[in-house]
Backbone bond lengths (Angstrom), bond angles and torsions (degrees), N, CA, C in turn:
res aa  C-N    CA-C-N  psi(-1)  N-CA   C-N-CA  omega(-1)  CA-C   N-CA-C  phi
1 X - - - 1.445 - - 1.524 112.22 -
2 X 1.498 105.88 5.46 1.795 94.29 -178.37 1.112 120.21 -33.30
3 X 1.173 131.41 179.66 1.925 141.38 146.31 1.575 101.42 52.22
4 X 1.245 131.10 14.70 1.263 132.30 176.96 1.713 99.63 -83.66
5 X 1.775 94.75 155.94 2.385 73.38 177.09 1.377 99.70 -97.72
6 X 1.637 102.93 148.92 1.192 106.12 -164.76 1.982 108.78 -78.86
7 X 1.390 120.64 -4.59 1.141 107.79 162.83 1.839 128.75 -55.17
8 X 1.708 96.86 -30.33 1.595 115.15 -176.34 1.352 108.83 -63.14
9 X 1.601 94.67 -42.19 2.066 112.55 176.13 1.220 120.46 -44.67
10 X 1.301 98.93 -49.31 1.737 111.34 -168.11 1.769 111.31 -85.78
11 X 1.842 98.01 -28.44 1.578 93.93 162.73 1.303 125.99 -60.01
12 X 1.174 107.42 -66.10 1.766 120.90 171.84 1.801 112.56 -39.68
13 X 1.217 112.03 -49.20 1.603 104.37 165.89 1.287 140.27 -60.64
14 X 1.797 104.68 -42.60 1.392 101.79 170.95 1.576 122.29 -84.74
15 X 1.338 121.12 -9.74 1.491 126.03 155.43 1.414 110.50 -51.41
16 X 1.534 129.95 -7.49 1.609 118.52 -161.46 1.844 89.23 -136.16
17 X 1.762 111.30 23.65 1.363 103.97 164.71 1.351 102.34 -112.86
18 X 1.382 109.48 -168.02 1.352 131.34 168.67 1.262 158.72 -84.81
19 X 1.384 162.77 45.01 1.164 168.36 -61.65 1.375 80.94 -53.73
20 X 1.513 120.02 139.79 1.578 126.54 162.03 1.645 118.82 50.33
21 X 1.262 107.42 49.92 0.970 127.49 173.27 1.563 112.81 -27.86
22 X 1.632 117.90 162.14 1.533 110.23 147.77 1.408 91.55 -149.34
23 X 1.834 100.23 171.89 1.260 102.17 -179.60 1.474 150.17 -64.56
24 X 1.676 94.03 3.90 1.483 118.03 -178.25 2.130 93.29 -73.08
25 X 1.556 110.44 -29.30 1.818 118.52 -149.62 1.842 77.51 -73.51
26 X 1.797 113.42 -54.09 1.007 94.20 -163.03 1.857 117.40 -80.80
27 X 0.693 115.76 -29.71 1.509 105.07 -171.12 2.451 88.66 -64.93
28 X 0.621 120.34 -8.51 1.802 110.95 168.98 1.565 79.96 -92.20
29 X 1.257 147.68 -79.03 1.194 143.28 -153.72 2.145 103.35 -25.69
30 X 1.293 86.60 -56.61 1.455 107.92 -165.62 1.683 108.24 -63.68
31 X 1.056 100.13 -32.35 1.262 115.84 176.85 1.314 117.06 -43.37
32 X 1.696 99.07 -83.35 1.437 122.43 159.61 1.861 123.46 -20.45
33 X 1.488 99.36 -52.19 1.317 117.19 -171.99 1.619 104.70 -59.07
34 X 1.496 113.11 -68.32 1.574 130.01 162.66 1.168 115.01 -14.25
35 X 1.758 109.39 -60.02 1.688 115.44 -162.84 1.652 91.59 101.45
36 X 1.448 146.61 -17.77 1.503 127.16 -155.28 1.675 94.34 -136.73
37 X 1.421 104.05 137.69 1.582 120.71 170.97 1.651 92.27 -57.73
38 X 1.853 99.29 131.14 1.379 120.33 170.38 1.397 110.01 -120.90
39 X 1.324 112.16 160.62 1.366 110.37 162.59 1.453 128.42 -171.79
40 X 0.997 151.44 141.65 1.483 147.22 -141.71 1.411 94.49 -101.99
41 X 1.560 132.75 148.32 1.617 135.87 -173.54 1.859 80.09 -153.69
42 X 1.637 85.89 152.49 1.089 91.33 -157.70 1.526 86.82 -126.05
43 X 1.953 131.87 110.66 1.123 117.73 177.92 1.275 133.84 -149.12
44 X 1.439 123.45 153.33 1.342 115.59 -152.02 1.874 104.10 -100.33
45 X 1.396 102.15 2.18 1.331 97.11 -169.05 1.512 111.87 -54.11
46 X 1.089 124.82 -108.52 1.424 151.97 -148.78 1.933 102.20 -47.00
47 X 1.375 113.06 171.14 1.831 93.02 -171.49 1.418 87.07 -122.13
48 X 1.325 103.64 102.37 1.860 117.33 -176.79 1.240 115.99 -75.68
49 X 1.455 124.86 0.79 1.460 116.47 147.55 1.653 96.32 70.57
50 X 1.930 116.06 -128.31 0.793 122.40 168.74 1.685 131.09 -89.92
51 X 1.275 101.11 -20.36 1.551 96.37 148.24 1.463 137.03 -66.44
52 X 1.583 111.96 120.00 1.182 140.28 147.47 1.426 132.71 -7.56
53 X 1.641 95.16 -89.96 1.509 109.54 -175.08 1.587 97.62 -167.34
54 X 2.122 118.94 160.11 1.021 111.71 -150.58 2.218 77.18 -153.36
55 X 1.274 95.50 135.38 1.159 114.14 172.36 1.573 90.98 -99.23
56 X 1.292 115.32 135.48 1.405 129.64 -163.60 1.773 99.88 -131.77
57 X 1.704 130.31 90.75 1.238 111.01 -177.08 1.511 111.03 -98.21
58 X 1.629 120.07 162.44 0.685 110.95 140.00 1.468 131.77 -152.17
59 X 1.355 161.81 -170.62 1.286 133.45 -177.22 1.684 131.72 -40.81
60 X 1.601 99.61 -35.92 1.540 124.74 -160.31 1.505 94.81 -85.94
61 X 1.126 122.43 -36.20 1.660 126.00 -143.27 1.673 113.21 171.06
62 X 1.439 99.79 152.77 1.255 91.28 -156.81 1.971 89.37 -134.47
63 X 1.174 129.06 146.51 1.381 139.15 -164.05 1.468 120.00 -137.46
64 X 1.147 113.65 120.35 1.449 117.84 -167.08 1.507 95.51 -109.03
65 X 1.474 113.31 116.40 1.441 116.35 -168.72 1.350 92.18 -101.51
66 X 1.960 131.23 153.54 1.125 160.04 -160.93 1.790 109.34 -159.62
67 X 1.256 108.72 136.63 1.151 110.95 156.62 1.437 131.68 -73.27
68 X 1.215 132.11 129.27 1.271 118.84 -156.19 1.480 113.62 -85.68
69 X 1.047 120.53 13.55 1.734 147.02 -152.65 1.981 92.64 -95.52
70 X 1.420 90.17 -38.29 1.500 86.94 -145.64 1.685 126.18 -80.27
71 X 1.147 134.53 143.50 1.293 139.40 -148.79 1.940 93.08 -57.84
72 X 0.988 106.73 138.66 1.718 98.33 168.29 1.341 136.41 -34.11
73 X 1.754 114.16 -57.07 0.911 112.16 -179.02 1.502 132.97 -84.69
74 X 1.597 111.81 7.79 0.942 114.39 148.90 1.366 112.52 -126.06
75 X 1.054 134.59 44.67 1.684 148.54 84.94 1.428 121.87 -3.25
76 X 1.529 101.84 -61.76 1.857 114.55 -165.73 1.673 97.47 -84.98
77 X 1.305 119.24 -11.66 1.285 109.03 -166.54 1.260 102.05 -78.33
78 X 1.578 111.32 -55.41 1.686 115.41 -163.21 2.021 84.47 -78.25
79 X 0.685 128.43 -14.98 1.751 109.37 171.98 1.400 104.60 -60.74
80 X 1.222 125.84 -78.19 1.289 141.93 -177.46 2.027 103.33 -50.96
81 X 1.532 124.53 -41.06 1.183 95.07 165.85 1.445 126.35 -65.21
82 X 1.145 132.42 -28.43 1.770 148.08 169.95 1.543 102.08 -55.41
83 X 1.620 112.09 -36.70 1.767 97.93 -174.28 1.059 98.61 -69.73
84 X 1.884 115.11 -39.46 1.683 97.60 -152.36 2.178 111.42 -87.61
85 X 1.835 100.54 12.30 1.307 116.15 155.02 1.694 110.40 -47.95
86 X 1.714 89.13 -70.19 1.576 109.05 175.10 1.256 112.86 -42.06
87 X 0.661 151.41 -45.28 2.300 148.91 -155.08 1.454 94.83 -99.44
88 X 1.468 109.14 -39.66 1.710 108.83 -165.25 1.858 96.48 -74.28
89 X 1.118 88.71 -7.88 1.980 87.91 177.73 1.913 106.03 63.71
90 X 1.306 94.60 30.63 1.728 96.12 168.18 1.578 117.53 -56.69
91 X 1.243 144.78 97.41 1.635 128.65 164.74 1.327 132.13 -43.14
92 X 1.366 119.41 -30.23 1.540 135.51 145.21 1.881 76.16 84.15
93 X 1.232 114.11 -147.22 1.936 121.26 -136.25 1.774 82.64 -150.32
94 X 1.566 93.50 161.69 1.909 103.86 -176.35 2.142 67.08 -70.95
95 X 1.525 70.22 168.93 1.597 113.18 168.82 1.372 110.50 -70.56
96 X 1.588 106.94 127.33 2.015 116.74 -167.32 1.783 79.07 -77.57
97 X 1.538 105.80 160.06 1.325 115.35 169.83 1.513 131.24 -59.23
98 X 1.640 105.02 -33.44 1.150 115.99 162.66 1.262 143.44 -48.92
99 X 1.511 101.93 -3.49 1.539 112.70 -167.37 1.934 92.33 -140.53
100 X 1.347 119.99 1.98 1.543 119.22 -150.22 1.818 87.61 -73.97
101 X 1.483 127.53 -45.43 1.437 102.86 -177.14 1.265 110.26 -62.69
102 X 1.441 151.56 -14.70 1.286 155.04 175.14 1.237 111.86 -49.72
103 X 1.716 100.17 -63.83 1.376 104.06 -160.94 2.209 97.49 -146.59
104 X 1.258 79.15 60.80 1.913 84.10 161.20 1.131 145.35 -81.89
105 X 1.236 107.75 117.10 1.823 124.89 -174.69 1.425 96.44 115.63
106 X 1.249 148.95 7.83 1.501 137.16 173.77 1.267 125.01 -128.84
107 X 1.336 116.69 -174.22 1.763 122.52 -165.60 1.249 92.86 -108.38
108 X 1.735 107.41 156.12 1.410 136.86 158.26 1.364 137.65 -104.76
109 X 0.960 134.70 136.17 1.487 133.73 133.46 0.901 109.41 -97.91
110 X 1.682 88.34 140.90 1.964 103.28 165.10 1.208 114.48 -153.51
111 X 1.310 115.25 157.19 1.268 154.64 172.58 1.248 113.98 -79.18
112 X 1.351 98.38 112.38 1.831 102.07 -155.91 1.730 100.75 -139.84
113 X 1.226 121.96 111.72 1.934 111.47 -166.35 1.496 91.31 -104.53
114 X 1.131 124.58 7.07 2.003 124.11 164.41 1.807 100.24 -32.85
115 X 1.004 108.32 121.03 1.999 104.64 171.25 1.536 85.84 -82.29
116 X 0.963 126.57 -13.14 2.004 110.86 177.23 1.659 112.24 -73.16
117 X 1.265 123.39 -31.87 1.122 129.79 164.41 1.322 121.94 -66.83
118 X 1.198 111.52 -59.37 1.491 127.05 179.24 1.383 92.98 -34.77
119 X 1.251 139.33 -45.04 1.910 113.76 -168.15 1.003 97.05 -81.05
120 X 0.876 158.68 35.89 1.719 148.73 166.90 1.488 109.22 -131.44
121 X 1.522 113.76 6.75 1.372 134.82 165.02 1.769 110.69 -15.29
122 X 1.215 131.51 -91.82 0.985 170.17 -125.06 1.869 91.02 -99.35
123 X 1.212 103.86 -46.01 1.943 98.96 176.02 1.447 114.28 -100.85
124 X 1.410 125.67 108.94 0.879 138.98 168.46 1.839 121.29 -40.58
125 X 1.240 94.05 -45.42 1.818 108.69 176.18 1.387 100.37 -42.17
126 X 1.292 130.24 -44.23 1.897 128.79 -136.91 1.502 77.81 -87.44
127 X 1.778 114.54 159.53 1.158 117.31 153.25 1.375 129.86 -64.95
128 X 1.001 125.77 -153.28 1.601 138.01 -178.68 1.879 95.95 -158.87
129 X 1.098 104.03 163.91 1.406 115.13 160.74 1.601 133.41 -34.10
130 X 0.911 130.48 128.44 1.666 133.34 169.69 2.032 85.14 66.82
131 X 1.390 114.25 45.54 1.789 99.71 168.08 1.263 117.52 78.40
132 X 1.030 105.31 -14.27 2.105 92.61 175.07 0.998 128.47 -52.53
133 X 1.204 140.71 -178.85 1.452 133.53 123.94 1.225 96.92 -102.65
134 X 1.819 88.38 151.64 1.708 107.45 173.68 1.447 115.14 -71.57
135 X 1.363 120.92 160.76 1.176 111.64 -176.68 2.131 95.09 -106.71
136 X 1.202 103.82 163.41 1.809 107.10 -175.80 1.737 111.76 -56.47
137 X 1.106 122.02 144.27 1.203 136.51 -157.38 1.839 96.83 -77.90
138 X 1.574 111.37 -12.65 1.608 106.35 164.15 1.345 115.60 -73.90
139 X 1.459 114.07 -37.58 1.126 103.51 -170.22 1.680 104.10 -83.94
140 X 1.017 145.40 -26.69 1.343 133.56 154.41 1.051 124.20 -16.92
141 X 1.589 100.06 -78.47 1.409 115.96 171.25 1.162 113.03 -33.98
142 X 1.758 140.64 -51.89 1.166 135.88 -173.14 1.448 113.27 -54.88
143 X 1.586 94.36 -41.21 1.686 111.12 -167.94 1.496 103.52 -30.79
144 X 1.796 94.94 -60.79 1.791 123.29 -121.05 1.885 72.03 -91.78
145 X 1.200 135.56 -64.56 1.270 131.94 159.39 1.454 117.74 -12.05
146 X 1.411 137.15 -77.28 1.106 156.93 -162.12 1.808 92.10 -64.11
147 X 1.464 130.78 -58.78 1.330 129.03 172.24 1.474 121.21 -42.92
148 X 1.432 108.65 -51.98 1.550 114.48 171.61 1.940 109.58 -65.59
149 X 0.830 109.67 -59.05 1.658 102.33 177.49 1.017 104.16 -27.30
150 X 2.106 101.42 -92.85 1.490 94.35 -171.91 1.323 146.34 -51.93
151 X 1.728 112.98 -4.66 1.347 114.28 -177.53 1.066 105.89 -96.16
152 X 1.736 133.53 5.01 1.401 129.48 168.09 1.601 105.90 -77.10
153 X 1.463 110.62 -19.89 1.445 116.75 -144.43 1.947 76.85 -93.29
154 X 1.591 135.26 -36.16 1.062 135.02 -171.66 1.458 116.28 -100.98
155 X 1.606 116.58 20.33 1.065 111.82 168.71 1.504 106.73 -156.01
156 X 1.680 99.70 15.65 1.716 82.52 169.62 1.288 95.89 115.88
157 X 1.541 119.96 113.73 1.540 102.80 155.30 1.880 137.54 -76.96
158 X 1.221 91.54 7.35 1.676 106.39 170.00 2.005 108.10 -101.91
159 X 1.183 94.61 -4.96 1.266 90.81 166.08 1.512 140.29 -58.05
160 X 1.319 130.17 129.09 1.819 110.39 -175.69 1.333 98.61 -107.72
161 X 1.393 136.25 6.37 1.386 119.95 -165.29 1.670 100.80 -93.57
162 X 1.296 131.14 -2.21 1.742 109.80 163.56 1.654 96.93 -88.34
163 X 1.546 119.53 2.64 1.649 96.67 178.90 1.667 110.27 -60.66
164 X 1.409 109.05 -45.85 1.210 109.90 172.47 1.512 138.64 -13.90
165 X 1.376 94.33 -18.18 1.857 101.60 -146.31 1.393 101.53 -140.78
166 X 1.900 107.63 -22.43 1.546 120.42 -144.83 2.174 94.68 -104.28
């Protein structure tokens, strides 16, 4: 789905949810879309520093890692930024060690708010935090895009609480 606009993304998905969706409808939504069993794990292992949250793929299944610390509603944010990893067809980086019993043998994206990373935005080559590589500053954008949509669509379009994030 690269280079697709992510307004079309978020149309086509939430047409295939349910009256009053929640974020359990979309991450199965996303699922479906992918072709690969997903699922959100919620964990306290590894010390994520300035990383967020980490879409973890791998052939079988695909895992959107979260700290379990974190306030809900921005909980749903980095979920929904990791799905819209998934649709945007990001390949994300092998798995940093820090997370390798989590999620071993597969690639990541992540969500990383380090301002040391952030300049290397735009080049995929440079690392990121805890070993990654960054992923391109389009597909971010899609990410961080794709999170705000659908979380207007799961909390209301008079809602202000994804402005926070959005």
């Amino acid at each position: 789905m690269a280079g697709r606009n992510v307004t079309r993304v978020v149309a086509d998905l939430v047409r295939t949810l349910p009256t009053d969706p929640r974020l359990d409808d979309v991450v199965a939504a996303v699922a479906r879309t992918v072709g690969t069993p997903t699922r959100v794990v919620d964990v306290d292992g590894p010390s994520w520093g300035s990383l967020t949250a980490l879409v973890s793929q791998a052939p079988h299944e695909n895992l959107v890692l979260v700290p379990a610390a974190v306030p809900p509603l921005y909980r749903m944010h980095c979920v929904l930024h990791e799905l819209g990893h998934l649709l945007h067809g990001d390949a994300g980086a092998p798995t940093p060690a820090s997370v390798a019993s989590l999620a071993a043998g597969t690639n990541v994206c992540q969500r990383d708010v380090d301002g040391r990373s952030a300049a290397h935005a735009d080049d995929p080559t440079q690392t990121a935090g805890h070993g990654l590589v960054r992923v391109s500053g389009d597909d971010e954008h899609f990410a961080e895009r794709f999170a705000y949509e659908v979380a207007t669509v799961l909390l209301g379009a008079g809602s202000s609480d994804e402005r926070a994030y959005g």
